[in-house]
C-alpha positions in Angstrom: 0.0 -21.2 21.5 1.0 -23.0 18.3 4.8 -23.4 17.3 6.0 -20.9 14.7 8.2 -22.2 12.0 9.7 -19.5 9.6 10.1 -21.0 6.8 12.6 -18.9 3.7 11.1 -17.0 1.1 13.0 -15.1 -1.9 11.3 -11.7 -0.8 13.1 -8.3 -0.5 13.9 -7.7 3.2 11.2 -10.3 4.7 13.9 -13.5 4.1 11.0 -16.0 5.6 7.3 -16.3 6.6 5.9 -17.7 9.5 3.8 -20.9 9.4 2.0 -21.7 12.1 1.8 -25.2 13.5 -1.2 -26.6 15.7 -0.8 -30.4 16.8 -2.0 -32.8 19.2 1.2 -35.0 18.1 -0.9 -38.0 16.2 -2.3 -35.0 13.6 -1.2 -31.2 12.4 -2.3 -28.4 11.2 -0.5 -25.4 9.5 -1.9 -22.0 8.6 0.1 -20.5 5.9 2.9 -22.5 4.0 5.8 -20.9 2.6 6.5 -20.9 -1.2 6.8 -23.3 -4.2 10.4 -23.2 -3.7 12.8 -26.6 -2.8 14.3 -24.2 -0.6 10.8 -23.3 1.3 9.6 -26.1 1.7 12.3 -27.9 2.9 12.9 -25.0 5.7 9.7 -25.3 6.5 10.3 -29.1 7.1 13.1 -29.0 8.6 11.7 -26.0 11.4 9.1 -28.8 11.6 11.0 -31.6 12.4 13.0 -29.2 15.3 10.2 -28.0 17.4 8.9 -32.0 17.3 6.4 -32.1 14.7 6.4 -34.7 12.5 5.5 -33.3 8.9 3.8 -36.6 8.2 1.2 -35.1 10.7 0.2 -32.7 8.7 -3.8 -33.0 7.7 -4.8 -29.4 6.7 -3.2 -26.3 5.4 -5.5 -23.2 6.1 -4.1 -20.5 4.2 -5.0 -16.9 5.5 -4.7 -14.8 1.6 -3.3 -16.1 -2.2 0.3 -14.2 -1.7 3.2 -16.6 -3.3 4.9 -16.2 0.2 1.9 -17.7 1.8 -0.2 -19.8 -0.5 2.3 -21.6 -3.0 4.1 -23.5 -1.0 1.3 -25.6 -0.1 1.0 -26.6 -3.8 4.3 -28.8 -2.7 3.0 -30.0 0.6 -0.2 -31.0 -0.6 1.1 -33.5 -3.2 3.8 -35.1 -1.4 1.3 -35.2 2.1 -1.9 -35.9 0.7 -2.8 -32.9 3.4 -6.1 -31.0 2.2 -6.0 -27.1 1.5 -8.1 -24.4 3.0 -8.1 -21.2 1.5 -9.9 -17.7 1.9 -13.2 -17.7 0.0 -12.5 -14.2 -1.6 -9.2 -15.0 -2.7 -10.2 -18.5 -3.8 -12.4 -17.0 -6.1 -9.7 -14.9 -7.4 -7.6 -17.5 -8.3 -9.9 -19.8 -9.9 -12.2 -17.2 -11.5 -9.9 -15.1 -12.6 -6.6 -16.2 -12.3 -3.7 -14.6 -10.3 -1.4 -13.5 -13.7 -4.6 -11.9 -15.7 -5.4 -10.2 -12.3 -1.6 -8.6 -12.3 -1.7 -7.8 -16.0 -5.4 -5.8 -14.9 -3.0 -4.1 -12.7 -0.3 -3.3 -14.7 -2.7 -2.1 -17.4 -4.1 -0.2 -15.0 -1.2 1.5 -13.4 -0.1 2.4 -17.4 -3.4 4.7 -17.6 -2.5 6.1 -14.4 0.6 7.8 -15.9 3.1 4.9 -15.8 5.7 5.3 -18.4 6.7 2.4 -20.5 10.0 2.1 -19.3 8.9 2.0 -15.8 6.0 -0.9 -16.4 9.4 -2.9 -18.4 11.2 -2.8 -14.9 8.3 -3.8 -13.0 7.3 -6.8 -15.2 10.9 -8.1 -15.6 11.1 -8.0 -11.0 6.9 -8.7 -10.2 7.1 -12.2 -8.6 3.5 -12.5 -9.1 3.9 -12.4 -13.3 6.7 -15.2 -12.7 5.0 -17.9 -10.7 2.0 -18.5 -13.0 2.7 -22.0 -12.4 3.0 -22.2 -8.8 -0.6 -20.8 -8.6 -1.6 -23.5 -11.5 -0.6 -26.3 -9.2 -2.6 -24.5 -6.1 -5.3 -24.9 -8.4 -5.1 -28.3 -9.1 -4.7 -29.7 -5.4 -8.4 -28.4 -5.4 -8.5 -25.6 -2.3 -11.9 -25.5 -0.3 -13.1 -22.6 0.4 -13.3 -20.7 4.1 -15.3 -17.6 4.9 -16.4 -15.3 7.8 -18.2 -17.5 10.9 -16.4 -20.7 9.9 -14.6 -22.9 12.3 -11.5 -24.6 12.4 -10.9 -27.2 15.4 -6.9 -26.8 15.6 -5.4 -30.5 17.2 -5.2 -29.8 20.8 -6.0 -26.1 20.7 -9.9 -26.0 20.0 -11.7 -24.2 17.6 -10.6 -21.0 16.0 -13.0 -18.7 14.3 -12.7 -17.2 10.8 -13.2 -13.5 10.1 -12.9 -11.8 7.1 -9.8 -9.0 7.4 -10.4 -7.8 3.4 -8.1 -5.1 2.2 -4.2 -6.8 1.7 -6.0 -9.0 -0.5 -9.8 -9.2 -1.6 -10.3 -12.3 0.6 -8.0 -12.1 3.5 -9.2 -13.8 6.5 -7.6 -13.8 10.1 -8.2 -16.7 12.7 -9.4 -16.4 16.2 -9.7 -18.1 19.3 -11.9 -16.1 22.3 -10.9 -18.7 24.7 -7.3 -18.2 24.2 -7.1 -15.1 23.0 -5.1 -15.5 20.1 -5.3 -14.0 16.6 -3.5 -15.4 13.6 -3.1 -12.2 12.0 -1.5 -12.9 8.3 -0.3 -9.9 6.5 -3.3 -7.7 8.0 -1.3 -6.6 10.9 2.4 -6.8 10.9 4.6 -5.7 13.9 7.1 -3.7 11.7 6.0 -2.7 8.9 3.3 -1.5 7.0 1.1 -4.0 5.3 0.7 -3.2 1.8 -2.8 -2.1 -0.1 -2.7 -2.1 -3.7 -5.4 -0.7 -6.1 -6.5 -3.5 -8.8 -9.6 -2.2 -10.0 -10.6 1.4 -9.9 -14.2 0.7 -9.1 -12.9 -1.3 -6.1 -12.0 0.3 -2.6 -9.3 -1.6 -0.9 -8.4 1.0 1.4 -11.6 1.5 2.6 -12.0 -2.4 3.2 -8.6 -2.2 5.0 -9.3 0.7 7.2 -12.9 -1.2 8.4 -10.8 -4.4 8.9 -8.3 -2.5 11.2 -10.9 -1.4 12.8 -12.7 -4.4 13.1 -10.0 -6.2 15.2 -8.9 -3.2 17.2 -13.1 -3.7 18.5 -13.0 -7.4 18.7 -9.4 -8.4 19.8 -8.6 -5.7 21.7 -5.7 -7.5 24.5 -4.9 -10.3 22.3 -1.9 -12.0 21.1 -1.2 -11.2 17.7 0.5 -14.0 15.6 1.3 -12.6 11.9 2.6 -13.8 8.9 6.2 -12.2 9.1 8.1 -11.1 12.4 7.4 -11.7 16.2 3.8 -11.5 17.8 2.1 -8.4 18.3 1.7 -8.1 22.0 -1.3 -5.3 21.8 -3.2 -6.0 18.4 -5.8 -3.4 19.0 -2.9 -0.5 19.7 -1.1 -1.8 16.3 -4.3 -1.9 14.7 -4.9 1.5 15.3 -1.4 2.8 14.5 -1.6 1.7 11.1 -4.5 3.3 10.7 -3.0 6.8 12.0 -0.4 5.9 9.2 -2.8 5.6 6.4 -4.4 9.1 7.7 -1.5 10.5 7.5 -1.0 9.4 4.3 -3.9 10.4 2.7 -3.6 14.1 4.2 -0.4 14.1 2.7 -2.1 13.5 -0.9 -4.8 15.6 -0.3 -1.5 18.2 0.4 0.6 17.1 -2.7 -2.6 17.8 -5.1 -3.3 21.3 -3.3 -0.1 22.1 -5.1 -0.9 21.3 -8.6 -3.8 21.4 -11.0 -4.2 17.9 -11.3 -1.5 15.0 -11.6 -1.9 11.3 -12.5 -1.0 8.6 -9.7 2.3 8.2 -11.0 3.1 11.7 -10.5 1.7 12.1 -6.9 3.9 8.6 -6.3 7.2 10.3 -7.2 6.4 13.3 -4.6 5.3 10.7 -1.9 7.8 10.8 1.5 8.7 7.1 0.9 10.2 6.2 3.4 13.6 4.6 1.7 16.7 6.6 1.2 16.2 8.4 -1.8 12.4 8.5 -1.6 11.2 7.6 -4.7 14.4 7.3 -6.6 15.5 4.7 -4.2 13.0 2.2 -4.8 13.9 -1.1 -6.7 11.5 -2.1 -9.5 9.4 -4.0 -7.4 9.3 -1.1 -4.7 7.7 1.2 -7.5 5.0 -1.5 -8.6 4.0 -1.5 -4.6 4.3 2.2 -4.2 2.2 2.6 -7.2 -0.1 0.3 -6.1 -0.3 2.0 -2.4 -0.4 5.6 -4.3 -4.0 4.3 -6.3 -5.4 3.0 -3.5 -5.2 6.2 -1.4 -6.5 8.3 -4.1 -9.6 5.7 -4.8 -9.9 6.0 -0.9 -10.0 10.2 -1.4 -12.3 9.9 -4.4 -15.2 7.6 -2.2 -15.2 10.0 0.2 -15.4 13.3 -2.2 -12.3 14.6 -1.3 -10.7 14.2 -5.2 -12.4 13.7 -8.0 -10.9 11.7 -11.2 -10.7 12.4 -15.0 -9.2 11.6 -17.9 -6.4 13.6 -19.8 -5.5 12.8 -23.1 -6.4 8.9 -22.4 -4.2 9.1 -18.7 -6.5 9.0 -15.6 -5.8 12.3 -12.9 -7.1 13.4 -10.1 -7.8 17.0 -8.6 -9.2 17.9 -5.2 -13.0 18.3 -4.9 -13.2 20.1 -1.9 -10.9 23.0 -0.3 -7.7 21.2 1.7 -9.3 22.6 5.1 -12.9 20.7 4.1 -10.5 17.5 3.1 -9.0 17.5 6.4 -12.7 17.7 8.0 -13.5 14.9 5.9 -10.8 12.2 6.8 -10.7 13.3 10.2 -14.5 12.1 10.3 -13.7 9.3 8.1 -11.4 8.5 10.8 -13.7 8.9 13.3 -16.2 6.1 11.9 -13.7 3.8 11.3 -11.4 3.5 14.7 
């Protein structure tokens, strides 16, 4: 098992991420690598140096999704360690292609025809991390990532090889590591012991929802008994049984949708967003700026979800995007519970 090294990160309640550290002593690799932050970095160094591993060591950074928890911080190590950068092939593709801050603004536009109001969008752009770090992700780009994608291997220094899959749906790109021999699973954000990963809507042609829910399912089948090591909090003892709890969650959500439009004509995302259980004090009203950008985010995502399976459908009002059930709430419910069925 590799050490874990939490290293601080400037995030809500998550205070740090976990980088993973596999070594054989003379060379190291980490998977995931804090932020471009002095104060990251150097508790990531310092964690090093206390479980015995000489940062020096340090060859490869294999990165599991783009996140600025995750990704950035490598920008630092990279530089200073002459270490080389591995990085999901979706998400590298993302961030060279596109870019990470044209890909927010996409979603910020997007959330505005979705019924946004201005005021709202002001909040979310003045507390977004993501719109405040365009540099960070600049200087990712210049250290010159490679790319890693499903079936590729990884030989980790004294722990064998580790197998990528692709886990898309908490980013485009996301990939998770495995090793059969030890039955281990480096998890990133795609599982987390204590809370729910988040799964944000980008594009309205894209399905991320539908990506997450098959990569739940995907390592509830092929991991099933193993250790779980993610990207925040302590391993996951039973992947598979966490796996498939977050599913139930995102069931659950989505039948409470399909239950919140069965009371109205139609509504936009943002309006379905503001009668969503949240599950903060307050609901809705209790959510900080960034809170409502991820709850918007979460609330587009399960509606796309909805509309690729028939349940909604979507239109435009007066130049907003709504939605309105397609199909009678009892044929909804027949619908995800089948849904379900295919995909756990």
């Amino acid at each position: 098992m590799p050490f874990r090294v939490e290293a601080w990160i400037p995030i809500g309640d998550l205070g740090s991420v976990n980088v993973y550290a596999f070594t054989d002593g003379a060379s190291t690799v980490l998977v995931d690598s804090g932020m471009f932050s002095g104060k990251s970095v150097y508790t990531l160094l310092k964690g090093l140096r206390r479980v015995g591993v000489d940062p020096r060591s340090v060859e490869r950074i294999v990165v599991t999704h783009y996140h600025v928890d995750h990704l950035t911080g490598a920008a630092i190590l990279c530089e200073a360690l002459g270490a080389e950068l591995m990085l999901a092939r979706g998400d590298l593709e993302l961030l060279l292609r596109v870019g990470v801050e044209e890909y927010f603004r996409g979603a910020l536009e997007l959330l505005a025809l979705a019924g946004t109001p201005r005021e709202v969008l002001e909040e979310i752009k003045r507390y977004s991390p993501a719109l405040r770090v365009a540099e960070a992700y600049s200087a990712v780009a210049e250290v010159g990532p490679k790319p890693l994608g499903e079936g590729d291997s990884i030989e980790m220094p004294g722990h064998g090889d580790y197998l990528v899959l692709e886990t898309p749906g908490h980013t485009p790109g996301h990939i998770v590591l495995v090793s059969h021999g030890r039955r281990e699973v480096l998890l990133g954000d795609t599982v987390l012991p204590d809370i729910t990963p988040h799964v944000s809507l980008h594009s309205i042609y894209s399905d991320p929802l539908g990506n997450y829910l098959s990569s739940l399912s995907r390592i509830a089948s092929e991991t099933a008994g193993y250790l779980g090591l993610p990207g925040h909090g302590n391993p996951v003892k039973d992947v598979a049984a966490r796996a498939r709890e977050l599913m139930r969650h995102h069931v659950e959500r989505l039948e409470e949708i399909v239950y919140i439009l069965s009371r109205l004509a139609g509504a936009t995302a943002f309006e379905v967003a503001q009668r969503v259980g949240w599950s903060v004090a307050g609901g809705w009203g209790g959510l900080p700026p960034l809170g409502k950008y991820l709850a918007l985010g979460e609330t587009l995502s399960h509606l796309r979800r909805l509309e690729v399976l028939g349940v909604v459908e979507r239109l435009e009002v007066e130049g907003k995007l709504q939605w309105r059930l397609a199909v009678n709430p009892l044929d909804a419910a027949s619908l995800l519970r089948e849904s379900f069925g295919r995909s756990g």
